[in-house]
C-alpha positions as a Markdown table, in Angstrom:
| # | Residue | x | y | z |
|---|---|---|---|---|
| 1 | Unk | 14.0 | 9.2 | -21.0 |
| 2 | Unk | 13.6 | 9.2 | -17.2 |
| 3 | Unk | 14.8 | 6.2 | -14.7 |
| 4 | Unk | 15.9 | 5.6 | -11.5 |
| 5 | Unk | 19.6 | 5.0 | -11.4 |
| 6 | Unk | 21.9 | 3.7 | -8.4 |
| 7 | Unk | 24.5 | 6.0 | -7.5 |
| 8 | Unk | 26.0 | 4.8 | -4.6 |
| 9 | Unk | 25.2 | 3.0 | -1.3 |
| 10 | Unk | 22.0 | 4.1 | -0.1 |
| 11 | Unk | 22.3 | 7.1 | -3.0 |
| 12 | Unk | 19.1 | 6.9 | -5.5 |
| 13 | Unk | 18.5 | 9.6 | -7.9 |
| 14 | Unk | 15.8 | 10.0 | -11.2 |
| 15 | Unk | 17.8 | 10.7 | -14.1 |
| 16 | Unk | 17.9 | 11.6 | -17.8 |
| 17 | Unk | 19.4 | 8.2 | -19.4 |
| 18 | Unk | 19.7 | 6.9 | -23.2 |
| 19 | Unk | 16.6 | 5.5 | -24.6 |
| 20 | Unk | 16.5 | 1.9 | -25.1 |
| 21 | Unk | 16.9 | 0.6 | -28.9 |
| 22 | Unk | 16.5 | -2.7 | -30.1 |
| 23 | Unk | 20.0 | -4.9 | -30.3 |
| 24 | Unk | 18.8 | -7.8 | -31.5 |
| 25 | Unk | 16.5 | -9.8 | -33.8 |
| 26 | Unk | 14.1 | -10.8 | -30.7 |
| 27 | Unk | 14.2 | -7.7 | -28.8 |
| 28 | Unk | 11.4 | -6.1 | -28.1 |
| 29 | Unk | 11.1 | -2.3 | -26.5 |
| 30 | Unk | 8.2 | -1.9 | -23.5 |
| 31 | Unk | 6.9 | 1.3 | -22.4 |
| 32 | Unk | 6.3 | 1.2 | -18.7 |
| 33 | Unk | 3.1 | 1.8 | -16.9 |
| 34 | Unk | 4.1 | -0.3 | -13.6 |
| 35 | Unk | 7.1 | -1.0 | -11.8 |
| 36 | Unk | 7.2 | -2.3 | -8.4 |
| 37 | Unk | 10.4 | -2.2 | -5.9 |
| 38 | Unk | 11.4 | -5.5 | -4.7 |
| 39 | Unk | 13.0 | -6.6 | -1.4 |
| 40 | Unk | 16.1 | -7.6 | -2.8 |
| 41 | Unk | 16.3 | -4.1 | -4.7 |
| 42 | Unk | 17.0 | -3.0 | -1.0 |
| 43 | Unk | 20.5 | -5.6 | -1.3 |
| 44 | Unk | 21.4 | -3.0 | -4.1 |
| 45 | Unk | 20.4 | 0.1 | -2.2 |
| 46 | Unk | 22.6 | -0.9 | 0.7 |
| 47 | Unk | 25.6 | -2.2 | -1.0 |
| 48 | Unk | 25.9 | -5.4 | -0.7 |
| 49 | Unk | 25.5 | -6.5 | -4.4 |
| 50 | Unk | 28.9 | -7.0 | -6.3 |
| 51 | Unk | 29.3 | -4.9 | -9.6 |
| 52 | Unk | 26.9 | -2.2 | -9.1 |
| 53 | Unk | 28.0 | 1.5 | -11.0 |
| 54 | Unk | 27.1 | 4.9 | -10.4 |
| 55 | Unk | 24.0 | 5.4 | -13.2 |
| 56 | Unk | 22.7 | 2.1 | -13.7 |
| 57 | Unk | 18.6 | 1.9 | -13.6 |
| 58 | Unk | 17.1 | -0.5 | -11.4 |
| 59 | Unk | 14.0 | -2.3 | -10.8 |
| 60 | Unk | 13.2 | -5.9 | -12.3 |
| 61 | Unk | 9.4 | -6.4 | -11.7 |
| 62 | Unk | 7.4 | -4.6 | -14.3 |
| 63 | Unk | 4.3 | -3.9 | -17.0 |
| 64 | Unk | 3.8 | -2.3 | -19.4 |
| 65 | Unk | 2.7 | -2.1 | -23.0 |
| 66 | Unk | 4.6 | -2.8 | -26.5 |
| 67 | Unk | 6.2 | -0.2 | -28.5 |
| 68 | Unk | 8.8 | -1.7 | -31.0 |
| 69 | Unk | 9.6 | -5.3 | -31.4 |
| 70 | Unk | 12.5 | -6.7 | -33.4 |
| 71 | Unk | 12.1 | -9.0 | -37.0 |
| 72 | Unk | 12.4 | -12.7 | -35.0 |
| 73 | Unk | 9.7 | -11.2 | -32.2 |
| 74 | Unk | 6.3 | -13.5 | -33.2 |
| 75 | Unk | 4.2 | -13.8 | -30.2 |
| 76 | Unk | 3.8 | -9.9 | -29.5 |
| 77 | Unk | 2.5 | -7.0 | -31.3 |
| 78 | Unk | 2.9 | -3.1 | -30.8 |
| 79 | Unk | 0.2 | -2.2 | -28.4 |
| 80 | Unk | 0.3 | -5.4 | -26.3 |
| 81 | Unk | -0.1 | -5.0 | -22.4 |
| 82 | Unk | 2.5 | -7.7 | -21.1 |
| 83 | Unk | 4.0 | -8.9 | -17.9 |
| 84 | Unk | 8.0 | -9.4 | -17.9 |
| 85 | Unk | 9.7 | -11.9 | -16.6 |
| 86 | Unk | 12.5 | -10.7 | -14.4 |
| 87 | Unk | 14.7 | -13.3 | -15.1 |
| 88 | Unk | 16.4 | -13.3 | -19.2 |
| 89 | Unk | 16.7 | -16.4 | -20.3 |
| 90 | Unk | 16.7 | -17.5 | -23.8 |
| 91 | Unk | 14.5 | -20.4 | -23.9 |
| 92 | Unk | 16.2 | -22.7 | -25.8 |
| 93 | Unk | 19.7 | -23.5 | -23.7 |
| 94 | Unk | 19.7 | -27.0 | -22.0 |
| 95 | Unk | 19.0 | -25.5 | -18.7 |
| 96 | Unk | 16.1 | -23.7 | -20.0 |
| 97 | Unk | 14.8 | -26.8 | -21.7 |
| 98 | Unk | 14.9 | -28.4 | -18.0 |
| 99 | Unk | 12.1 | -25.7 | -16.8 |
| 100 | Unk | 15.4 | -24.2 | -15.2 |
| 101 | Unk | 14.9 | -20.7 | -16.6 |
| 102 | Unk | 16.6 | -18.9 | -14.2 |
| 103 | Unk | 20.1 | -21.5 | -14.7 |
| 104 | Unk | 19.8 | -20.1 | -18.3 |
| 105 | Unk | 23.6 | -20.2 | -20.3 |
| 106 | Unk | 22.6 | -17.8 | -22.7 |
| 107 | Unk | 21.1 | -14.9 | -20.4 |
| 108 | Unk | 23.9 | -13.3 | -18.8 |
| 109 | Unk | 25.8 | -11.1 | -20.9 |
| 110 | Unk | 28.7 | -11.1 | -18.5 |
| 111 | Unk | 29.2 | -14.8 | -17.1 |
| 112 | Unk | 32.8 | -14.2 | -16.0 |
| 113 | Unk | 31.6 | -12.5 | -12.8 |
| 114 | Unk | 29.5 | -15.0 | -11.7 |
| 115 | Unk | 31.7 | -17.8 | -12.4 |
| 116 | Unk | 34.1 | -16.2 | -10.3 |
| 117 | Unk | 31.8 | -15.7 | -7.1 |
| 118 | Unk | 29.9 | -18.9 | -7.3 |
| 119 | Unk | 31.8 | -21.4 | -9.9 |
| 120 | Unk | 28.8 | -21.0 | -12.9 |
| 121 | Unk | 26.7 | -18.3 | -14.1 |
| 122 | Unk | 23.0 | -17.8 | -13.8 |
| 123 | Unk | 20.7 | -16.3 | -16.0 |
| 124 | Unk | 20.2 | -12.9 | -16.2 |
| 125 | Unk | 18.3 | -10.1 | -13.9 |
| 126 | Unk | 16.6 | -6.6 | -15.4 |
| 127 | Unk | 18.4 | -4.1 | -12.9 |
| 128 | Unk | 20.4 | -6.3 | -11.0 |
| 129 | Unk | 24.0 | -5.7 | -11.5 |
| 130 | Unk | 26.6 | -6.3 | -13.8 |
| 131 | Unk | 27.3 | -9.6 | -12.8 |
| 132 | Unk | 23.7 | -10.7 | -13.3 |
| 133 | Unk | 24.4 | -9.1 | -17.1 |
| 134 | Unk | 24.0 | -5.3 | -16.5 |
| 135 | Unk | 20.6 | -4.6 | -18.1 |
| 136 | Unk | 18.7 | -1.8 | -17.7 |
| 137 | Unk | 16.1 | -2.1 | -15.3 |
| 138 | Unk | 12.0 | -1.4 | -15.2 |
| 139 | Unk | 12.1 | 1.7 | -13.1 |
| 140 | Unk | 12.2 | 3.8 | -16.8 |
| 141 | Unk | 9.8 | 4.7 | -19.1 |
| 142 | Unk | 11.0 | 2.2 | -21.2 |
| 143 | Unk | 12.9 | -0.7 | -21.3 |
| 144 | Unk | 14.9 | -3.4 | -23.6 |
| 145 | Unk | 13.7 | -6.7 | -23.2 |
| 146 | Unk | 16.0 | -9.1 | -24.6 |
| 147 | Unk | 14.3 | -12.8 | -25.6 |
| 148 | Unk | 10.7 | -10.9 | -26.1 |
| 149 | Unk | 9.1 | -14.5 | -26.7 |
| 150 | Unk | 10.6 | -16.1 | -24.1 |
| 151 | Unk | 9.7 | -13.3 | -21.2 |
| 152 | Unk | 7.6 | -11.5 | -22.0 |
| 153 | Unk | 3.3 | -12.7 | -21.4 |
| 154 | Unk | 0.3 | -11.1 | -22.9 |
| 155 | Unk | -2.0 | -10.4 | -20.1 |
| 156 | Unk | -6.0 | -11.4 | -20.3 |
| 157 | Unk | -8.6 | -9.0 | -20.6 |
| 158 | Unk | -9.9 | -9.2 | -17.3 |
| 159 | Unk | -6.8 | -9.3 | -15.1 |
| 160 | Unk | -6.0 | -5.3 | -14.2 |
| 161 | Unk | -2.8 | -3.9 | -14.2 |
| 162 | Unk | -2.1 | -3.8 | -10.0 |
| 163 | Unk | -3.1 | -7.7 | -10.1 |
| 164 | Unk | -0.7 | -8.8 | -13.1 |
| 165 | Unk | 2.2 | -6.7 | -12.5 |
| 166 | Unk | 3.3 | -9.2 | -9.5 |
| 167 | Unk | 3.1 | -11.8 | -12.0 |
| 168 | Unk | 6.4 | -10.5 | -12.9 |
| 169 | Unk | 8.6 | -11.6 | -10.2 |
| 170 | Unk | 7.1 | -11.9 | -6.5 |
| 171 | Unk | 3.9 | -14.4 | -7.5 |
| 172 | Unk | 6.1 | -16.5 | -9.7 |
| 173 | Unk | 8.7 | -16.7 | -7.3 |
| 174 | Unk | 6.6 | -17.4 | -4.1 |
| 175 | Unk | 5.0 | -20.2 | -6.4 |
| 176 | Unk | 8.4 | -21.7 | -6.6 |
| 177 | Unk | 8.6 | -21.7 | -3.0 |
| 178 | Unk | 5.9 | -23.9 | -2.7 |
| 179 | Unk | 6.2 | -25.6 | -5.7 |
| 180 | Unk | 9.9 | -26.8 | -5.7 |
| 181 | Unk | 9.6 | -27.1 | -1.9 |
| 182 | Unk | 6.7 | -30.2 | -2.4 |
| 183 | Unk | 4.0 | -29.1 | -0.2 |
| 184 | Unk | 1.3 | -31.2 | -0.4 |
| 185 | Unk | -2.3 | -31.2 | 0.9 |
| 186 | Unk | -2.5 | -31.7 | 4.6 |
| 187 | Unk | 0.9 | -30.2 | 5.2 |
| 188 | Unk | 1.7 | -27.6 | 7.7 |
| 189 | Unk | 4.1 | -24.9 | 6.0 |
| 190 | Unk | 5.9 | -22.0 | 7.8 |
| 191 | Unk | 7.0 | -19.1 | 5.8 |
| 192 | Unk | 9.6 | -16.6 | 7.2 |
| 193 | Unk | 9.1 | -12.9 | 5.8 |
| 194 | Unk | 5.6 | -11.6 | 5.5 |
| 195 | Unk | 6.3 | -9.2 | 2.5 |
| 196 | Unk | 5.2 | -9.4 | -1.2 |
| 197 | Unk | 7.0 | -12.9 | -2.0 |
| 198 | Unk | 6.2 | -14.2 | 1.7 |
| 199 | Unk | 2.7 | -13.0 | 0.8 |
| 200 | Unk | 2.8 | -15.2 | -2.3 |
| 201 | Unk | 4.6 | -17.9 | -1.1 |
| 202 | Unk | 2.0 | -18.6 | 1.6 |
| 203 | Unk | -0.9 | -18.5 | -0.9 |
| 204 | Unk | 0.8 | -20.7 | -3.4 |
| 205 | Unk | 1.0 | -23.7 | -0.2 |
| 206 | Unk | -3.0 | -22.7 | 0.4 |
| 207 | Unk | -4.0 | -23.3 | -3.3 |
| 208 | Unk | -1.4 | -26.9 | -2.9 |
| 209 | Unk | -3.6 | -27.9 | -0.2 |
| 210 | Unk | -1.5 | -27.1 | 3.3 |
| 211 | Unk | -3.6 | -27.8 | 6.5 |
| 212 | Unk | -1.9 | -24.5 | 8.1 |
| 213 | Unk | 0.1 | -22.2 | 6.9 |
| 214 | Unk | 2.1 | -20.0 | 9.4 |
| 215 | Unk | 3.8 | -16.5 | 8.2 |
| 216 | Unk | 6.6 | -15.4 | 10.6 |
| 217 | Unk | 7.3 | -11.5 | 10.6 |
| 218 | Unk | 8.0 | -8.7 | 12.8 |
| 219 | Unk | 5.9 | -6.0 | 11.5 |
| 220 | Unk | 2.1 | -6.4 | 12.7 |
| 221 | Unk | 0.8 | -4.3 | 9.4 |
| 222 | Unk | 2.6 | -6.9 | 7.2 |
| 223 | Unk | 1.5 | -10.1 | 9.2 |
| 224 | Unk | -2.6 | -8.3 | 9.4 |
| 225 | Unk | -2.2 | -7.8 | 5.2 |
| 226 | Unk | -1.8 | -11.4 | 5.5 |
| 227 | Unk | -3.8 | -12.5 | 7.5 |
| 228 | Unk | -7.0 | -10.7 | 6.2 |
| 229 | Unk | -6.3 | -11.1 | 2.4 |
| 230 | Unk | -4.3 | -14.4 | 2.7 |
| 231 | Unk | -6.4 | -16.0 | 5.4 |
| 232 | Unk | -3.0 | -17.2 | 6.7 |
| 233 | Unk | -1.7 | -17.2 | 10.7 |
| 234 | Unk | 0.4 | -15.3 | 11.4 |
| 235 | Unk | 3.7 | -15.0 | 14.2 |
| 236 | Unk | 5.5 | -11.9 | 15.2 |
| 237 | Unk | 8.6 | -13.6 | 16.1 |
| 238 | Unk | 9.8 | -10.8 | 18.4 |
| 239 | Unk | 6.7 | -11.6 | 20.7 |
| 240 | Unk | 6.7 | -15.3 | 20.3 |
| 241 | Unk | 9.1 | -18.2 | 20.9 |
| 242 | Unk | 8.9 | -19.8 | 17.1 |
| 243 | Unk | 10.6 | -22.7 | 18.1 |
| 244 | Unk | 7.5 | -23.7 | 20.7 |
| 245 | Unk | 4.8 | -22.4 | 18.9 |
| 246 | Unk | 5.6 | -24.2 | 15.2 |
| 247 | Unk | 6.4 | -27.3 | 17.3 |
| 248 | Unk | 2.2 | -26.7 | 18.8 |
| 249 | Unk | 1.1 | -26.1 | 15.6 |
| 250 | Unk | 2.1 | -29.3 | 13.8 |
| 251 | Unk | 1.4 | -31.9 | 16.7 |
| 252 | Unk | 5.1 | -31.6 | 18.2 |
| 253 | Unk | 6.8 | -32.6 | 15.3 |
| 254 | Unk | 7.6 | -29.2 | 13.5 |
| 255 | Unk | 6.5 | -27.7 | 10.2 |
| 256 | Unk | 6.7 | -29.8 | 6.9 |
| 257 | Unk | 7.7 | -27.5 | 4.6 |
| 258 | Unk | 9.8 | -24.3 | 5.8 |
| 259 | Unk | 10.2 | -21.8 | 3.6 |
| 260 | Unk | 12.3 | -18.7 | 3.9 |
| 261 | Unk | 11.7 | -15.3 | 2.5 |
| 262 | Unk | 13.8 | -12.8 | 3.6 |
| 263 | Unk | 17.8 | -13.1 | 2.5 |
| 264 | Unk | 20.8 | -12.0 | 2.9 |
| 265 | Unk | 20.2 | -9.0 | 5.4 |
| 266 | Unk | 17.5 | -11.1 | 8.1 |
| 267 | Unk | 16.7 | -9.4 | 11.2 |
| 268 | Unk | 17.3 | -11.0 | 14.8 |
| 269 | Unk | 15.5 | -10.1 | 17.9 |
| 270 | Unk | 18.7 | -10.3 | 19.7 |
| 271 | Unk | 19.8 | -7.0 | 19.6 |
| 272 | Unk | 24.0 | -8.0 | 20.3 |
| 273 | Unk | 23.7 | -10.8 | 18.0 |
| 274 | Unk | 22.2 | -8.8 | 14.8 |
| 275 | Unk | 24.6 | -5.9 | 15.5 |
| 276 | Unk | 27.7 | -8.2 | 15.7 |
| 277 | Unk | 26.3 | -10.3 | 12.2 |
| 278 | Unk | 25.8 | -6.6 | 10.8 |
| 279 | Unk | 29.5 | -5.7 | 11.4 |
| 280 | Unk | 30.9 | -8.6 | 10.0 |
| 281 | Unk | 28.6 | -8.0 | 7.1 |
| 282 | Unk | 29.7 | -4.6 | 6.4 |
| 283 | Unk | 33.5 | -5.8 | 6.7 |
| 284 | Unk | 33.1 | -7.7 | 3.4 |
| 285 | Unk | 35.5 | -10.5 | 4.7 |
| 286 | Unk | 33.8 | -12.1 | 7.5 |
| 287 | Unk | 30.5 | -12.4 | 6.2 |
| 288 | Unk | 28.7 | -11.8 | 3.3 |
| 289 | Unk | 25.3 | -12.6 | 4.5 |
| 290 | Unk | 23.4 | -12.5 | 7.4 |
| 291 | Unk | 21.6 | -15.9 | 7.6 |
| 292 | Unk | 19.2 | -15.6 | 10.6 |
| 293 | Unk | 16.0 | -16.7 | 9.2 |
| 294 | Unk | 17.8 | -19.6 | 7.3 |
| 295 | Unk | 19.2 | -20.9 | 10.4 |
| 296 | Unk | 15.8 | -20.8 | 12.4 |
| 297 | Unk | 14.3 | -22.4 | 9.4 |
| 298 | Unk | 16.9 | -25.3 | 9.5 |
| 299 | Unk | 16.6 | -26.2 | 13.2 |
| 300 | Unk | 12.5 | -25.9 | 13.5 |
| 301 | Unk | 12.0 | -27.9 | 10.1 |
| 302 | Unk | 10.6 | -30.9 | 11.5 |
| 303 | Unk | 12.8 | -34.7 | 10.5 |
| 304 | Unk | 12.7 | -35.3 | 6.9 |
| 305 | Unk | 11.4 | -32.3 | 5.6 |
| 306 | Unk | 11.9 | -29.8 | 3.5 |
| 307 | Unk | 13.9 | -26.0 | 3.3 |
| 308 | Unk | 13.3 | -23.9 | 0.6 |
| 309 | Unk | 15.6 | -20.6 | 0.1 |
| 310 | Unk | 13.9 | -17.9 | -1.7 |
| 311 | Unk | 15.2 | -15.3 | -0.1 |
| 312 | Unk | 18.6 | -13.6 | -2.3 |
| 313 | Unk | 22.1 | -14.5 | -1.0 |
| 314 | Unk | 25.1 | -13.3 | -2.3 |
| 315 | Unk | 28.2 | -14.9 | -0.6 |
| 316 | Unk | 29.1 | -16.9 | 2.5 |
| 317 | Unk | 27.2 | -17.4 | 5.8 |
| 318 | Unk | 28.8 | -17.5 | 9.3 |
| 319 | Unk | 27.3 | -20.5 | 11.3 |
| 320 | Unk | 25.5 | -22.5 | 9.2 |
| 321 | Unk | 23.8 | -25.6 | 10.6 |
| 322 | Unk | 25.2 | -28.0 | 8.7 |
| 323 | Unk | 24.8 | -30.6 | 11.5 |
| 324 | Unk | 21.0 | -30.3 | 11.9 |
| 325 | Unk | 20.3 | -30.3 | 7.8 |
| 326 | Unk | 22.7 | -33.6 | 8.4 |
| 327 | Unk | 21.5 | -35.0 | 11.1 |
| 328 | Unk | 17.7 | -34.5 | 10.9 |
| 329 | Unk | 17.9 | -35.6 | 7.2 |
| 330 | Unk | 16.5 | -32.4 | 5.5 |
| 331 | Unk | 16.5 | -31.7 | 2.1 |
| 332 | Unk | 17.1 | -27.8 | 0.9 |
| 333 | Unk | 16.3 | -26.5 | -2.3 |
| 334 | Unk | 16.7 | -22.5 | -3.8 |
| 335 | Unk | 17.0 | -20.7 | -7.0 |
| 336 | Unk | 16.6 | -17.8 | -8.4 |
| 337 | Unk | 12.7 | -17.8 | -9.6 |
| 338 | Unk | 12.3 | -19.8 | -13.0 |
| 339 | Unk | 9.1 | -17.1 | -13.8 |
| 340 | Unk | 8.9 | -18.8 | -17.7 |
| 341 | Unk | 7.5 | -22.1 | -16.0 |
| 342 | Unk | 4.7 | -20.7 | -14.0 |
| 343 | Unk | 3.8 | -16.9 | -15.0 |
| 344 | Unk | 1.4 | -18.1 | -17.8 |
| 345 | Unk | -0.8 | -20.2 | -15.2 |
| 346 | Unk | -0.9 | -17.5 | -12.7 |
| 347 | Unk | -2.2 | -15.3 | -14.9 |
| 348 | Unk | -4.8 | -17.9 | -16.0 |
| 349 | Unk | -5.6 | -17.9 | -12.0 |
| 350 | Unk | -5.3 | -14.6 | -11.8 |
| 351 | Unk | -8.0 | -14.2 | -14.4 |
| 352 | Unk | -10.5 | -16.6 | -12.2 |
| 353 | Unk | -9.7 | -14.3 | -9.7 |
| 354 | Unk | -8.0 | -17.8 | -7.7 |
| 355 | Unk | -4.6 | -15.6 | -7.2 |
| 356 | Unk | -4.9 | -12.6 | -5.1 |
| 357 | Unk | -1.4 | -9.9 | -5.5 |
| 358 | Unk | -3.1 | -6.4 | -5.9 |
| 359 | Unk | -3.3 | -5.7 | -2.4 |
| 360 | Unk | 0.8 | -5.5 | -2.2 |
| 361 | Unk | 0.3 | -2.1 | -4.4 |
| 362 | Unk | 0.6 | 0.1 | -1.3 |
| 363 | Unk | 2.0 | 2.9 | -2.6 |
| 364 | Unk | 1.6 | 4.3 | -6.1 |
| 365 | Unk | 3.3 | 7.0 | -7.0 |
| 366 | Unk | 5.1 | 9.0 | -10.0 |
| 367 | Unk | 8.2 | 7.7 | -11.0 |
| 368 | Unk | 9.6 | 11.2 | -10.5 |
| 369 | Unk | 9.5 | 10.0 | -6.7 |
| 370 | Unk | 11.1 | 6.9 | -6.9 |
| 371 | Unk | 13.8 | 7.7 | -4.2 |
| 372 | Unk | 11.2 | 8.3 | -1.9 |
| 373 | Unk | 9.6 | 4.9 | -3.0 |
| 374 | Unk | 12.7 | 3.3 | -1.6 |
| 375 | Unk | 12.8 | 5.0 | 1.4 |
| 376 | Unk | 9.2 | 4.2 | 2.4 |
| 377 | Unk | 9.8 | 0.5 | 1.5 |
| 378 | Unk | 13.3 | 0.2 | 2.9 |
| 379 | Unk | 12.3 | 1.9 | 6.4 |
| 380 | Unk | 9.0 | -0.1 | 6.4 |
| 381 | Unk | 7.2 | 3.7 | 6.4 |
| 382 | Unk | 3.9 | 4.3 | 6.7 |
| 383 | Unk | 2.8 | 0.5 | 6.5 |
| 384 | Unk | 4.6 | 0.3 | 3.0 |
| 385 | Unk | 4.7 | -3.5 | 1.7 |
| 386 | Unk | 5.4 | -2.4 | -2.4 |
| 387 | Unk | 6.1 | 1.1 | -3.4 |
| 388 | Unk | 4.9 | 0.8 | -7.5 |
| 389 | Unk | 6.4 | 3.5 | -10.0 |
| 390 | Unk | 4.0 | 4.6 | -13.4 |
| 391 | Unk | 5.0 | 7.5 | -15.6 |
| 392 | Unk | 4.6 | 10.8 | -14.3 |
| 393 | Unk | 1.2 | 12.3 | -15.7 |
| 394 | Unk | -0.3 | 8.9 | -15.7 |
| 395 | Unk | -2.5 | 7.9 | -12.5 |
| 396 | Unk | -3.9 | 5.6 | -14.4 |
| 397 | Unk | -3.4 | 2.4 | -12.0 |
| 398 | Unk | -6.3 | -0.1 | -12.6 |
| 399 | Unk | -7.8 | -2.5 | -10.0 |
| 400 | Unk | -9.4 | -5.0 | -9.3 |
């Protein structure tokens, strides 16, 4: 079959791979109609993601329809259209039991790497390295998903393809966000990063009840997508002092609930100070990740709220804020997304049409172009919020 493989830093290439076969009793074997890029693909892309090889497919946030499923697989049959969890976790773990899908034991096929960058393992990721276990990712025409019960969701009737596929990683994870970060009706909540889990993250603190909700980007098409299909407001923070305006915006006290999008490679208008973070990035030694929006989250959180990390980090952080999280008695929260605990009601809301994600789709396009996917969404190209690979020969891309 055909995927998208890594093949160095910045390097991207479709390629003739193996076919995926079943490995075990509750594997299950997906051919793929959707895949979309992700923001923290672009981590991969540029290099800063530990245990990456020359040939491995990527991609993590996928559709598609069932093939071949293995003896223990109950809840799906062949010809199923179902949404993927991005995160493999087995379901049954103590973590998992918790709601804490993503903490899985069982999921990573190769915990030593993990528990040597970060002291435990996490679940693991479709497409994300070998240290998150080294599985194949969605960017194929098919793909092995481990745990088939567990991750995989059957997808109503009347939810198209362009509107469920997000349930697969960016509308479960932005759901988090506001989830895990407790906002509550009458809250004002400032999200950093307009993109697709940004996007979702906003809507998720609209449907909890915020009073405002505030998305902070720099690129205008991004912050107007929200703005008209989100209903959001929206600050480009190269034009605007964030600090002042949040502080206007929620009677001088700062926002409630801050939650950051963006990672481990944040932009800073201050052209010296993102340049210097950059090189220490790239040394490997110095810094690991570039913390920007993190920190700005941290110091404009108003007294006794809350920071929520959904953004991907990697390492260590130069400059953290310690004193402020200290001092102003915050409380900060991240993970990586526990999808098992929320995809099945967004797709129930999805279905009542109460959870808008098509509009990311900004670019479909044959899989056969997938490295010029990347560089449209990487470079921010021609208003590009999610590239989305199908099959070549097959358009067929439903909407809503």
């Amino acid at each position: 079959m055909r995927a998208l493989c890594w093949e160095g830093v910045n390097e991207l290439a479709v390629e003739e791979v193996p076919d995926p076969q079943l490995q075990n009793k509750q594997d299950m074997i997906i051919k793929v109609k959707l895949s979309a890029t992700c923001g923290s693909d672009l981590h991969l892309v540029d290099g800063y993601i530990p245990a990456m090889r020359a040939g491995d497919v990527i991609g993590h946030e996928f559709l598609g329809e069932v093939v071949e499923t293995g003896p223990e697989v109950r809840k799906h049959r062949v010809g199923d259209r179902v949404v993927v969890c991005s995160v493999i976790a087995c379901g049954r773990c103590w973590f998992c039991e918790q709601g804490l899908f993503s903490c899985c034991d069982n999921g990573n096929t190769n915990p030593g790497i993990p528990e040597m960058m970060w002291g435990q393992s996490p679940a693991g990721i479709f497409g994300y390295s070998h240290a998150m276990g080294g599985f194949k990712g969605s960017h194929a025409e098919y793909v092995r998903v481990p745990y088939a019960d567990r991750g995989a969701f059957t997808v109503p009737d009347g939810v198209d393809d362009a509107t469920a596929l997000f349930a697969s990683d960016a509308a479960p994870t932005g759901y988090m966000g506001a989830d895990l970060g407790e906002v509550k009706a009458g809250d004002v909540v400032a999200v950093w990063g307009a993109g697709g889990v940004g996007q979702m993250a906003a809507q998720s603190a609209m449907l909890k009840g915020a009073a405002r909700v505030i998305v902070i980007d720099r690129f205008d098409y991004r912050l107007d997508m929200a703005a008209h299909h989100l209903g959001v407001e929206t600050l480009n923070y190269e034009e605007t002092d964030i600090d002042g305006e949040l502080r206007e915006r929620s009677d001088g006290r700062g926002p409630d609930v801050c939650i950051e999008a963006v990672g481990m490679e944040a932009h800073t208008p201050n052209p010296v100070a993102y340049r210097w973070e950059q090189l220490k990035q790239q040394t490997r030694v110095l810094e690991l990740d570039r913390p920007h929006a993190l920190r700005q989250a941290i110091m404009v959180c108003r007294k006794g709220g809350m920071v929520y990390v959904l953004g991907v980090f990697a390492g260590w952080i130069d400059k953290f804020p310690m004193g402020a999280l200290m001092n102003k008695g915050l409380t900060m929260r991240s993970a990586q997304q526990h999808g098992e605990r929320y995809i099945p009601m967004l797709l129930e809301r999805m279905s009542r049409g109460e959870f808008k994600t098509a509009h990311l789709m900004t670019h479909p396009m044959p899989l056969s172009e997938g490295a010029r996917g990347y560089d449209l969404f990487k470079h921010k190209k021609d208003g590009c919020v999610r590239a989305v690979f199908y099959p070549d020969g097959d358009g067929r891309v439903t909407r809503g």
